[in-house]
N, C-alpha and C positions, 0 to 999 in steps of 0.2 A: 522402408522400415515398418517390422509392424507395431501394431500398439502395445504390444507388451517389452519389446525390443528398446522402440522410444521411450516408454517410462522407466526402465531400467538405466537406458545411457541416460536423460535425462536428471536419474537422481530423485525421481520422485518418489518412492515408496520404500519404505518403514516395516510396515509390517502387514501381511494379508492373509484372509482364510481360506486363498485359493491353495490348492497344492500346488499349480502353474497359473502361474499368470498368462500362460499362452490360451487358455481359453476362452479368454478374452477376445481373443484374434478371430474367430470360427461364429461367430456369436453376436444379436445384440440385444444387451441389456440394458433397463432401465434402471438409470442412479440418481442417488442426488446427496445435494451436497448443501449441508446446513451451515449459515452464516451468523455469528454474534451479532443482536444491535444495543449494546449496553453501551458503547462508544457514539458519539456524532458521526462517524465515519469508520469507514473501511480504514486499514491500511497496506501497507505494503506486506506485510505476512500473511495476510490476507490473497492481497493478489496469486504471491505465490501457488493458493490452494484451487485460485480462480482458472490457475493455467494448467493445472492439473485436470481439471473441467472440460478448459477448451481442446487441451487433446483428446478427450474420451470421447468431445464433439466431432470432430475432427476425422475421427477414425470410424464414426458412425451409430455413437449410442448416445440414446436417452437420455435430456437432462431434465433433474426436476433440482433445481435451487429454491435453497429453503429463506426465508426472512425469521429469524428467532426471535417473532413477537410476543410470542408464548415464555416460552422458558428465557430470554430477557429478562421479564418480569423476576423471575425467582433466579438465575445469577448460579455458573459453572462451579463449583466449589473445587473442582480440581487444583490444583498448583496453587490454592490458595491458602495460606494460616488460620485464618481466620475467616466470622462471618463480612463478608462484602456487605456496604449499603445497597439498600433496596433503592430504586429510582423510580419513580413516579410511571401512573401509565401513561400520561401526556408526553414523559421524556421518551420512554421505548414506542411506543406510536411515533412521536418526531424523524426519530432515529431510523424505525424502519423504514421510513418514508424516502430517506437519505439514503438510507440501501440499497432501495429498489432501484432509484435513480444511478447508481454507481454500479450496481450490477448490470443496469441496461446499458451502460455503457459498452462494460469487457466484455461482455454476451452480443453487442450490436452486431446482428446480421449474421446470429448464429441460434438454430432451430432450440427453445429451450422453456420449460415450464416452470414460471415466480409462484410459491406457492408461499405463504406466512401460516404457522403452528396456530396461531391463535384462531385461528379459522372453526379449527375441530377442537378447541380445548374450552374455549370461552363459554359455551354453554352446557359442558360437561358438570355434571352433580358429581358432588363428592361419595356418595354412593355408587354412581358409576365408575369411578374410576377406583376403589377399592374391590370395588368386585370383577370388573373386565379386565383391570390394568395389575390392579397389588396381588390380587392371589394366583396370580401364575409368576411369582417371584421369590425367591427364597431369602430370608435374613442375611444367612450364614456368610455367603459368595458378598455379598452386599456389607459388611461389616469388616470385612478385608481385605478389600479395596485400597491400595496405600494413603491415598491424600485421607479415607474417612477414618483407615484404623488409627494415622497420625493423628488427626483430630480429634478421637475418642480415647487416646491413649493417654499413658500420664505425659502432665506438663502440656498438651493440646487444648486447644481454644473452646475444642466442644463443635458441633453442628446441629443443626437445627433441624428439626422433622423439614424443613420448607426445602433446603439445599439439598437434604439427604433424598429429596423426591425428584432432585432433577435427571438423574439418571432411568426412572421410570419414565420419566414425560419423554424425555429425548428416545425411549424404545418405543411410548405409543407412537413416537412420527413416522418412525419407520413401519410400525403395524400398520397406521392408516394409510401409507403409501403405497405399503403393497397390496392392500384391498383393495384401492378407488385405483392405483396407476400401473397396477402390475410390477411394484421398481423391486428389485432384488440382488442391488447391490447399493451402499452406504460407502459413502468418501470421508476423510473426516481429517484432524491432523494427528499427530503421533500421539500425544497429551488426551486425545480422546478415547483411547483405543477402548478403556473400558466403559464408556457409555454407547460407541458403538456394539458391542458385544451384547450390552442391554436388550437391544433391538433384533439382535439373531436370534437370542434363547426365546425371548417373546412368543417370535414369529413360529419358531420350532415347538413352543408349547401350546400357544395359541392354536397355530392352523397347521399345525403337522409338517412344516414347510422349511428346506435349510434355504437361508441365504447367507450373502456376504457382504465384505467390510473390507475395504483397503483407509489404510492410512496412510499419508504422506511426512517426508522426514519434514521437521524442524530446520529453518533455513540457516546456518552459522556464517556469521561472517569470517570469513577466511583467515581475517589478519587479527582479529582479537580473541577469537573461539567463541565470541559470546553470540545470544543471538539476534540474527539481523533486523534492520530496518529502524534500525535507531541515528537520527543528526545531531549536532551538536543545541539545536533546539526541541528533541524531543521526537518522539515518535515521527515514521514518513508517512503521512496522512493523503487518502484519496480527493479528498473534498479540496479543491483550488481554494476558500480560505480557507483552511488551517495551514496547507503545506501549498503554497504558490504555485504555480505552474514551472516557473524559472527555479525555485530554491529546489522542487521537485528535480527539474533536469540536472541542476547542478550535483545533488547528491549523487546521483549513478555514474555524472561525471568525472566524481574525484574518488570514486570508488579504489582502494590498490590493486597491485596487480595481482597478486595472490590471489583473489577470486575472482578474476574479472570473465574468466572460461567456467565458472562452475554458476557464476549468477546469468550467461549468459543463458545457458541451457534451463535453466529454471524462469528464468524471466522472458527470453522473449521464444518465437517458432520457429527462427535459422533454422535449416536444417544441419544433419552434420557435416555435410561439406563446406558449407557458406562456414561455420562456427570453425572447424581447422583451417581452412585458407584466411580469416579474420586473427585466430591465434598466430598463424605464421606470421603473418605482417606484423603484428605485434612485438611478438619478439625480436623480430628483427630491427625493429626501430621503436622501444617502445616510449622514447620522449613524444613521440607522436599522438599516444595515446588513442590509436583507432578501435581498440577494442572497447573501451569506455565510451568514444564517442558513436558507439554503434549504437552501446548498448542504451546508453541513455535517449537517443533516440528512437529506437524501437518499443520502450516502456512509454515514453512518456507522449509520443502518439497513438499508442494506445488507452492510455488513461484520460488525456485531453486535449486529444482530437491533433490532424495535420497543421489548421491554424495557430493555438496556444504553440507548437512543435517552433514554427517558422517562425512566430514572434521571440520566443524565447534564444533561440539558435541569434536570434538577430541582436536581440539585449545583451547576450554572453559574449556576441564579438564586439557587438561596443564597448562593454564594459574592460574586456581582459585583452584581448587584440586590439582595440583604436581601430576595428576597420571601418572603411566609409561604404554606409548604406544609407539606404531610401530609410525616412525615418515615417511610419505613419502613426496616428492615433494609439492604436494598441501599444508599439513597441515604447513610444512614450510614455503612456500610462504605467506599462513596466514597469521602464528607467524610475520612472518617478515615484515607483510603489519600491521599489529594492534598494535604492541609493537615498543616503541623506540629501534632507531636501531645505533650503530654509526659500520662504517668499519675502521677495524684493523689487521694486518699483524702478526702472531705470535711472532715476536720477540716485538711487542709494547705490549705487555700483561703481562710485567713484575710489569707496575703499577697500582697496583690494587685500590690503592685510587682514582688515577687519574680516570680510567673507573669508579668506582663507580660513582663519583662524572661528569662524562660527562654526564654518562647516568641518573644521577638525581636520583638516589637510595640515594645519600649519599650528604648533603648540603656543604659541604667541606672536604679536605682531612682528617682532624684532625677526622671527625666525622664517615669517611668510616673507620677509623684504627678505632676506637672504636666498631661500628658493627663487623668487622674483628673478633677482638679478641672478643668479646662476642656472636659472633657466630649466629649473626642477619644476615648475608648474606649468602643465598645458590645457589646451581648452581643444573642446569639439570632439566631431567623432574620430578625427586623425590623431589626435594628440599633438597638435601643434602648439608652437611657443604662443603664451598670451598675448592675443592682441584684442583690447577689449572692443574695441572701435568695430572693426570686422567680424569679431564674432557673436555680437549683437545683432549685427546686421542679419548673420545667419542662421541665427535661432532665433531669431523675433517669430517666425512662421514656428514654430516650434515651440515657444511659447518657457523654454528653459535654456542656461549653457550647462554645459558639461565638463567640469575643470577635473584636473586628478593629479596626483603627486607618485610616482612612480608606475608601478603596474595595477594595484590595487586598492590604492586607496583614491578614489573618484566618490565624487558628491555632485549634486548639483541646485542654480539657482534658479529657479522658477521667475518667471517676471510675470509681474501684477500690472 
């Protein structure tokens, strides 16, 4: 498949100034592709745009990823109402920092150049940059732009000379890229389209020079039409703490079915045979859920690593399966980071309505002696009937039990 063929099945692009994307194929060009760091972390619509990257690597061109140290600082004004707060430059320095490290991640062991804006911006005068950068730009095009003419229009918030300049700084990057790197083509997502456009006419005015802009669609999730990468605790975050490694895997795993074939092609590199013989099985059996469990593994060994992958794969079957595995340090640590936890001393473990009911298994004592004796509460990584004697025994090396009251609701007791 070539590379213009893959990003069309794939889904990846929106809008571009090629006339064919096949020219891509004949050709290699250098791109790059500029990432927000006004957040701590990346996240998953991010990634999205990352994988857009890795096929352009993939196929044989140039990367130059950008860290948005620079324009950070002054804040996308696009799709926004209003002025954004300003963030400190200790927090976007932080930030970037946390970039780099997450972009070396999805880039590891693929040929590609970390560049930060702030590089060529921070020692820029303001004279130089109204005379190299603002007079080869016009008002007019710049004032009808939808997010600024909304914001300048009646009932609009206003915009500030500081916002209204981030669409020039985002064109010098691309100026300065193609001077120093030769790059002449800009990735960007769909919402960008006209600050990459910035950076075309620039180029075109500046150095007599056309280049290009592909944008990528906007990811929806399937089953709500809104858009993706949202849990029921907020954004899907790269950084292992904000978005765990495990609640990470679990998200792609409860994914519906309804996009489970469109997030594949976007999310992980199957090609398309692997991706229709995985839908087949799917449909054919889909209680089984192989397509989610594919996919959630393919994302999330990508983002943190084959280890986090096998500990978590290991947490998800103790928890929701009962199956018996080797328990070591890590998948412990898990358990004990994801499930309620209360600390207890062996000799407090004699009442067991009382734990029940701390750990919320059981709405009161009366109702944990009924479980008890009806044999609704099991302990360990089988889910066997309580036997506190014995399973002391067995998680003493372990250092917790694991009790659970149906399928999903498991907590556990730490011993001190």
């Amino acid at each position: 498949m070539t590379l213009s063929e893959e990003l069309q099945w794939r889904g990846f692009v929106q809008d571009s100034t090629y006339s064919d994307l096949s020219q891509l194929d004949n050709q290699t060009v250098t791109f790059y592709h500029g990432f927000d760091a006004s957040a701590p972390s990346q996240t998953i619509g991010n990634l999205a745009a990352m994988m857009l990257d890795r096929a352009m690597i993939r196929h044989g061109h140039k990367a130059i990823i950008l860290a948005g140290g620079a324009t950070s600082l002054i804040g996308d004004p696009g799709g926004k109402d209003k002025e954004r707060p300003m963030q400190t430059v200790e927090t976007i320095t932080a930030n970037v920092e946390a970039a780099k490290v997450q972009l070396g991640k999805i880039f590891s062991g693929l040929d590609y150049t970390l560049v930060n804006n702030l590089d060529w911006t921070k020692d820029m005068t303001v004279l130089e940059f109204l005379r190299d950068i603002g007079k080869h730009y016009s008002m007019t095009p710049l004032v009808q732009r939808d997010y600024i003419a909304k914001r300048m229009g009646e009932g609009g918030e206003g915009i500030s000379y500081t916002e209204f300049s981030y669409t020039l700084l985002q064109g010098m990057d691309y100026l300065y890229l193609f001077d120093n790197y030769g790059c002449t083509l800009q990735l960007g997502g769909s919402d960008q389209w006209g600050n990459c456009l910035s950076g075309v006419d620039l180029i075109r005015r500046a150095r007599g020079s056309e280049v290009n802009v592909i944008t990528n669609k906007l990811v929806i999730n399937q089953a709500t039409g809104k858009k993706f990468g949202k849990s029921e605790e907020g954004a899907v975050w790269l950084d292992p703490n904000l978005t765990s490694p495990y609640k990470f895997y679990q998200f792609w795993l409860n994914l519906d079915d309804e996009g489970v074939e469109y997030y594949l092609k976007i999310y992980t590199e199957l090609d398309k045979e692997t991706i229709d013989q995985l839908m087949e099985q799917h449909r054919a059996e889909p209680h089984l859920r192989k397509a989610q469990k594919r996919l959630a593994e393919e994302v999330t060994r990508l983002v943190h690593g084959q280890d986090n992958l096998a500990t978590v794969q290991a947490v998800t079957g103790i928890i929701f399966a009962a199956t018996e595995t080797e328990v070591n340090e890590e998948i412990a640590n898990s358990l004990k980071t994801e499930l309620p936890v209360i600390l207890k001393n062996r000799n407090q473990l004699n009442d067991i309505p009382g734990l029940l009911t701390e750990l919320g298994l059981a709405s009161s004592k009366s109702e944990a002696r009924t479980f008890l004796d009806t044999g609704a509460i099991k302990a360990g990584l089988r889910a066997e009937k309580l036997n506190l004697d014995s399973d002391i025994a067995r998680f003493e090396q372990y250092g917790f039990i694991l009790l659970r009251r149906g399928r999903n609701n498991v907590a556990i007791v730490e011993l001190t």
